[in-house]
N, C-alpha and C positions, 0 to 999 in steps of 0.2 A: 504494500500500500504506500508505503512513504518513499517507493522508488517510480511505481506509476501510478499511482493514485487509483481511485475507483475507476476502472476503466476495462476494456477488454481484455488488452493485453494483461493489466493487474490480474483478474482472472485468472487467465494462463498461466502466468507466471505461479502463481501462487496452488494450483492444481498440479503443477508439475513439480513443485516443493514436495508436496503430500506424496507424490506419484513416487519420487525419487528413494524419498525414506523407506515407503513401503518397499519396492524394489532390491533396497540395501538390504531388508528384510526378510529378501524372498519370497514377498510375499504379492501376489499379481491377481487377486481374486478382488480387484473392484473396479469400477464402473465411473466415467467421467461426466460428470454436469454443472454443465456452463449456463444456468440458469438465472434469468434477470427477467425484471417487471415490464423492461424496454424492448420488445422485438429486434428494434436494430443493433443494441448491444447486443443481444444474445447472439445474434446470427453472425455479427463480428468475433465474437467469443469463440464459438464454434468451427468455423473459417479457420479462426489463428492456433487455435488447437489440435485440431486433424494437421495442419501444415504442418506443425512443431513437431506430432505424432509421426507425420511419415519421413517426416527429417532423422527423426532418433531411433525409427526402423519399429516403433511399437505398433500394436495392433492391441487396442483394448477399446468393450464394447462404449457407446455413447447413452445416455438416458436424456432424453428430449421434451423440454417442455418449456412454458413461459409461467415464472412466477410469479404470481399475488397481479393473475393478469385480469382480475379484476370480475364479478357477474354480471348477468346478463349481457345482451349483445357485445356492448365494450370489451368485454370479457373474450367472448367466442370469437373476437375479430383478432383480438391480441395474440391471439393462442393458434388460431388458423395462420395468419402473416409471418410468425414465429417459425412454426413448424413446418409451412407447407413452403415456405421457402428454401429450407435445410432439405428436405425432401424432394422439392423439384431438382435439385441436384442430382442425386441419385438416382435418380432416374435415366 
């Protein structure tokens, strides 16, 4: 945080902190999410993550979603723009 701030790359940066230790650990049984309340962060998030992923040769699964994206339509908009954009990728 106090090298990027809240931010996307903070994110990454900071999941790959946790990723690392566990790693040292031997230990490879979890799951990355870059989850934010902001669809465009998130999808930054995730972007910069898989890249840093296939850069360091890892293969670990993703959990996908948009946080505290709010009820009703607001909600269902934040979470559909979120996710179906990660998704249209893969495609």
């Amino acid at each position: 945080m106090s090298y990027y701030g809240d931010s996307p790359r903070g994110m990454v940066e900071s999941a790959f902190e946790f990723a690392r230790i566990c790693r040292k650990l031997d230990y490879h049984n979890f799951v990355f999410s870059m989850k934010a309340s902001n669809p465009v962060v998130m999808v930054q998030a995730y972007r910069l993550l898989v890249a840093e992923m296939y850069v360091q040769g890892w293969d670990y699964p993703l959990h996908l979603g948009v946080t505290e994206a709010g009820e009703g339509e607001d909600g269902r908009m934040k979470s559909a723009i979120g996710i179906g954009t990660l998704l249209q990728v893969a495609l």
